[in-house]
N, C-alpha and C positions, 0 to 999 in steps of 0.2 A: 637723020632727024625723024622721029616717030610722029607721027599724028596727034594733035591734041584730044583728049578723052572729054566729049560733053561734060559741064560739070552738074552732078546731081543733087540737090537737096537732099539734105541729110531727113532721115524722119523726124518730126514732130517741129522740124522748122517749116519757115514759110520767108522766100525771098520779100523784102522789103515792095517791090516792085508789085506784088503780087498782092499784095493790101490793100485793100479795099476804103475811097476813104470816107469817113462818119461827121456826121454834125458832133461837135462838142459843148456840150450846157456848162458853163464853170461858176463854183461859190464863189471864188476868188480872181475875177477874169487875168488869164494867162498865170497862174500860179496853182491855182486848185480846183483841178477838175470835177464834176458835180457829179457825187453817186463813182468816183473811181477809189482804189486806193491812193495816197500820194505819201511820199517819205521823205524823211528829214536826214541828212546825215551831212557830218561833218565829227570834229572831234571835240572831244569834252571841252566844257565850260563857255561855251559858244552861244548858249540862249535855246538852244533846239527844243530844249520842254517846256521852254517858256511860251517860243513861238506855239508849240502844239498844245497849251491852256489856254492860249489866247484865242486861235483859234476858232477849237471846242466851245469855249465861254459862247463868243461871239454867234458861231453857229447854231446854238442852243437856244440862245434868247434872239434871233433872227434878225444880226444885225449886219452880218457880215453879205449875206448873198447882193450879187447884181442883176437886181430884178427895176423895172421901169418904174419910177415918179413914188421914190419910199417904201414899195411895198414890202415885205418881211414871205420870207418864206412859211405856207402854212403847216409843212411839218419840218422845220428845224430838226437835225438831228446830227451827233457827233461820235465818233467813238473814238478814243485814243489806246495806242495800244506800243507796250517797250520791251526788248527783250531781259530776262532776269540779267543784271550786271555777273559776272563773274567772277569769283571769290577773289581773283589777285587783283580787281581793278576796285575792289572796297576797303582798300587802306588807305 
């Protein structure tokens, strides 16, 4: 039986373990993290662009954030963003 070979991290990874951990500010507490990217997937006709205008709307006019005793975030901002559909999935 040989010797087990330390295992090494591959480059540009970083063991889980090894992560350091950070406070998290969320728009959506436990759903949408404030100032991150987050994605929606699943498969068609499921609401997914509905939920990401509702969203957006929401975050825009500052109604959506979890901030203390009503108050509205003072710069609201959204961006939505999809990839172009594929020719064979627009028939």
């Amino acid at each position: 039986m040989s010797a087990a070979r330390p295992y090494t991290t591959p480059p540009g990874f970083v063991l889980a373990s090894e992560v350091e951990r950070r406070y998290v500010q969320w728009l959506h507490r436990g759903r949408v993290p404030l100032s991150e990217i987050t994605g929606l997937a699943g498969d068609g006709g499921f609401g997914k662009s509905t939920v990401a205008q509702d969203l957006g709307a929401r975050t825009s006019r500052g109604t959506l954030g979890q901030l203390p005793m009503g108050q509205t975030s003072p710069n609201p901002a959204a961006s939505l963003s999809s990839p172009p559909r594929s020719r064979s999935s627009q028939s």
